[in-house]
N, CA, C and O atoms as a DFTB+ gen file, in Angstrom:
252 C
 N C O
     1  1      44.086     -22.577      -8.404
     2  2      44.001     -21.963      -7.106
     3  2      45.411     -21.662      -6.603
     4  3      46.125     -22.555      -6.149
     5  1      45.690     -20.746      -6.668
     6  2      47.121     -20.226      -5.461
     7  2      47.240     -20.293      -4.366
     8  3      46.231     -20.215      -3.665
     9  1      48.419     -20.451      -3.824
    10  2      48.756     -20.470      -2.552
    11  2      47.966     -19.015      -2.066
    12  3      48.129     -17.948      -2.657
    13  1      47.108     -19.193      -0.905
    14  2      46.875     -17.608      -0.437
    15  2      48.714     -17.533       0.838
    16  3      49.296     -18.559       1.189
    17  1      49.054     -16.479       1.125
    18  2      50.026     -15.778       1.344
    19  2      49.286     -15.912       2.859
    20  3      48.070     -15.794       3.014
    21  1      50.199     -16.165       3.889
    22  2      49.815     -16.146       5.207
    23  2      49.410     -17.461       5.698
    24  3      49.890     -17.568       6.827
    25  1      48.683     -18.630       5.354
    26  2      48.411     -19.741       5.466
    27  2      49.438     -20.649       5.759
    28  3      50.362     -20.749       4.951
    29  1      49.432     -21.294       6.729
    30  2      50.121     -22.405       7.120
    31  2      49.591     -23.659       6.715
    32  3      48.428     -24.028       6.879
    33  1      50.627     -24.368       6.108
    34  2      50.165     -25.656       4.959
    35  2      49.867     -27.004       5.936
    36  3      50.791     -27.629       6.457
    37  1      48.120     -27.441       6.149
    38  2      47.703     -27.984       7.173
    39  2      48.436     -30.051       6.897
    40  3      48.293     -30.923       7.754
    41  1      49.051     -30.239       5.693
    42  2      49.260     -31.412       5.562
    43  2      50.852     -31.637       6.059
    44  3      51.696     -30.782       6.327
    45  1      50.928     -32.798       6.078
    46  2      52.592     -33.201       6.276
    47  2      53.258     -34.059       4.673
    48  3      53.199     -35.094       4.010
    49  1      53.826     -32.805       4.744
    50  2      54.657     -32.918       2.948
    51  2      55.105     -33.790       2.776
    52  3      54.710     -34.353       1.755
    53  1      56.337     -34.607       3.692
    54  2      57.030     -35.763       3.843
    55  2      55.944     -37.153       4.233
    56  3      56.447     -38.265       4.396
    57  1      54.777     -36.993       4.328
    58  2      53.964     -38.202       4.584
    59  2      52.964     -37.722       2.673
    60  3      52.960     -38.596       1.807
    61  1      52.419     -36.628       2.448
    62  2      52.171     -36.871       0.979
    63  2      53.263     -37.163       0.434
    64  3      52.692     -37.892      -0.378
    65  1      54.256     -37.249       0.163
    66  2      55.477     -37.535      -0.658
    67  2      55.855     -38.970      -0.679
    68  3      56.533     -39.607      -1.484
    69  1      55.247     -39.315       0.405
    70  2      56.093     -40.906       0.721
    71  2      54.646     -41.827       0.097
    72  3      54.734     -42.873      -0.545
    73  1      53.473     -41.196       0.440
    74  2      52.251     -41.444      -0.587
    75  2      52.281     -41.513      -1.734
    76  3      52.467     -42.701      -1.998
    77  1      52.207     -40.923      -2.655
    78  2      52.581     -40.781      -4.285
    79  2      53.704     -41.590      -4.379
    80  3      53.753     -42.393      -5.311
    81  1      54.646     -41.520      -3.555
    82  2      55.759     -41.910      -4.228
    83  2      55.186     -43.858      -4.050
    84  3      55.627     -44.821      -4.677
    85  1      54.471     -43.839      -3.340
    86  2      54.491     -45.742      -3.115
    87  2      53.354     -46.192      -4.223
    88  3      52.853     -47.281      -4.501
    89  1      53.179     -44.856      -4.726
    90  2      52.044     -45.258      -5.570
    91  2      52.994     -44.967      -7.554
    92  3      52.438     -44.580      -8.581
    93  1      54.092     -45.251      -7.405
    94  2      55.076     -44.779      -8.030
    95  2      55.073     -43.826      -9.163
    96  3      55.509     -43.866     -10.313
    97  1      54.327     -42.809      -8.333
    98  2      54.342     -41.043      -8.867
    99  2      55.450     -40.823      -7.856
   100  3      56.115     -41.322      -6.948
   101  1      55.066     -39.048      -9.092
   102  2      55.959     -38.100      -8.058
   103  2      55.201     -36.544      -8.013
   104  3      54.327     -36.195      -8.807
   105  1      55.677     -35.812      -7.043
   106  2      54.940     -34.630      -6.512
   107  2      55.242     -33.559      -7.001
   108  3      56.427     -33.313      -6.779
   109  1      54.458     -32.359      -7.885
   110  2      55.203     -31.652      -8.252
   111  2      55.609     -30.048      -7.016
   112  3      54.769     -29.832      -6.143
   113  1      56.484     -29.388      -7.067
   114  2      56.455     -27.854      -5.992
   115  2      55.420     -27.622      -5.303
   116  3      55.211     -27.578      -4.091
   117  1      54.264     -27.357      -6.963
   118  2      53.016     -27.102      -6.158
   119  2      52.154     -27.682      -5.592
   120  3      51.308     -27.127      -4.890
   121  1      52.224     -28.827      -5.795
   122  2      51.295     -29.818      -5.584
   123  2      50.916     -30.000      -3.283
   124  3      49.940     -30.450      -2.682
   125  1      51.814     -29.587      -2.932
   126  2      51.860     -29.797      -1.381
   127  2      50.874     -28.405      -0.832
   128  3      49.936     -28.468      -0.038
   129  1      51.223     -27.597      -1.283
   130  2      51.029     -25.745      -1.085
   131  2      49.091     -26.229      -1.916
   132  3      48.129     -26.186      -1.150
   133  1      48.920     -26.533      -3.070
   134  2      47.336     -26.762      -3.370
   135  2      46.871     -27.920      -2.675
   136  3      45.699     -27.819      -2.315
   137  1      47.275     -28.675      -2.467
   138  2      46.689     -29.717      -1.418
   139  2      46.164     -28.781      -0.068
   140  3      45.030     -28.760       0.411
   141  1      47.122     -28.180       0.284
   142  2      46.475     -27.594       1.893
   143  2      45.415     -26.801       1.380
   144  3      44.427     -26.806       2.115
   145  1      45.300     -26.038       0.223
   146  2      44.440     -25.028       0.073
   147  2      42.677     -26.229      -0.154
   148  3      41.563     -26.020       0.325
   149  1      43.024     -27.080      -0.810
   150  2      41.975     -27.738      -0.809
   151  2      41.414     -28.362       0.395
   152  3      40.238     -28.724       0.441
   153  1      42.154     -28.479       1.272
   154  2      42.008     -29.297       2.600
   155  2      41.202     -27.605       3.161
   156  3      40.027     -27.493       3.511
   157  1      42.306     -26.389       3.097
   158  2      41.300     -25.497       4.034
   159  2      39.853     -25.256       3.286
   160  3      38.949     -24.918       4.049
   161  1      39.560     -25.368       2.078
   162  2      38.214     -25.413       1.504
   163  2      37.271     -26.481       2.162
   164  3      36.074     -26.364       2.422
   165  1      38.129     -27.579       2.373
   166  2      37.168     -28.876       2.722
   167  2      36.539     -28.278       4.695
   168  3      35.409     -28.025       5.110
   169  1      37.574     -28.269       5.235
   170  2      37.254     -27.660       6.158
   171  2      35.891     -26.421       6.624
   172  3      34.903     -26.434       7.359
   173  1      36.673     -25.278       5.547
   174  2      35.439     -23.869       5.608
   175  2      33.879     -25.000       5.488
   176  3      33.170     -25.170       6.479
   177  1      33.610     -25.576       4.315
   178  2      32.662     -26.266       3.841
   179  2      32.220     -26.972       5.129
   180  3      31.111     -26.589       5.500
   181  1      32.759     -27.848       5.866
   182  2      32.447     -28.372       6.943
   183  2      31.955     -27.679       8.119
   184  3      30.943     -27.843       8.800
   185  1      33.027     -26.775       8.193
   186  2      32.694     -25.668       9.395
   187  2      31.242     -24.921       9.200
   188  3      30.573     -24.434      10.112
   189  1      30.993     -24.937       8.162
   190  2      29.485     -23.816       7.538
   191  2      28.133     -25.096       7.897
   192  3      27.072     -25.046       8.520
   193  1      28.784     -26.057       7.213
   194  2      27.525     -27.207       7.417
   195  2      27.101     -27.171       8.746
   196  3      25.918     -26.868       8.903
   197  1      27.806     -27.416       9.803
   198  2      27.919     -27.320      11.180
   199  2      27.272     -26.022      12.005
   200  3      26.889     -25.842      13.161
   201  1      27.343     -25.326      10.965
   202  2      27.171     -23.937      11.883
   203  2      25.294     -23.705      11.174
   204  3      24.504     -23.129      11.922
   205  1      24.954     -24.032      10.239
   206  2      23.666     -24.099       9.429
   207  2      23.267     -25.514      10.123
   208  3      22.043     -25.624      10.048
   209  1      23.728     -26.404      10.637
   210  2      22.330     -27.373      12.035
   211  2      22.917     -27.033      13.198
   212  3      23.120     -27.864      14.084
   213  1      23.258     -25.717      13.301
   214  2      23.277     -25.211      15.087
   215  2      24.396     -25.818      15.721
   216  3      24.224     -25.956      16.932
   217  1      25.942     -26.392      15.108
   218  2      26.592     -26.796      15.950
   219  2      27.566     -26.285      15.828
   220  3      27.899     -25.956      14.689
   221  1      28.346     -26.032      16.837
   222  2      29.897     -25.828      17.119
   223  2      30.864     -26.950      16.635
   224  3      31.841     -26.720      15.923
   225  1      30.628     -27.762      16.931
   226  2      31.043     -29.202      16.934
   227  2      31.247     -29.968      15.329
   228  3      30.442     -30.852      15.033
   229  1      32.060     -29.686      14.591
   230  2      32.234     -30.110      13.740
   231  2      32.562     -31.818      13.473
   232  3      33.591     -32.211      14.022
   233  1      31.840     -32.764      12.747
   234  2      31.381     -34.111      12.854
   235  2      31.826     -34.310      11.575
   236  3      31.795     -33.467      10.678
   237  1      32.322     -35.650      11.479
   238  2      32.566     -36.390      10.379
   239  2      31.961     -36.564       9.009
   240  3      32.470     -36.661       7.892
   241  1      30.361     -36.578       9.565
   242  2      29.303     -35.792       8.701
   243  2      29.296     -34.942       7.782
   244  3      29.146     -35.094       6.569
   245  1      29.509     -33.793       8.554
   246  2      29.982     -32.853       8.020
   247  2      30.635     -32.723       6.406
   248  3      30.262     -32.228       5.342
   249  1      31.852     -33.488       6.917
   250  2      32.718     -33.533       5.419
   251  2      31.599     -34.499       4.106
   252  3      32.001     -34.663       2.955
């Protein structure tokens, strides 16, 4: 999956980084840029569930 172009990357790089790293990995370039893209997938997915039982209101559920 690629970075889509225009997207603002919804995670904080320096808090995944300090993650992996305590887990004594390391992160590669892309790895921050596909994380958000998976996070905005997780999201769309949520947002649709929500909207298919009538709510605005996106719930924990959801995910």
């Amino acid at each position: 999956m690629a970075k889509k172009k225009g997207k603002e990357v919804l995670v904080v790089a320096s808090k995944v980084r300090e993650y992996v790293k305590s887990k004594k990995c390391n992160t590669s370039g892309e790895f921050i840029g596909e994380l958000s893209n998976t996070v905005y997938c997780l999201i769309d997915k949520a947002l649709n569930r929500a909207k298919e039982n009538g709510r605005k209101t996106v719930q924990a559920k959801d995910v």
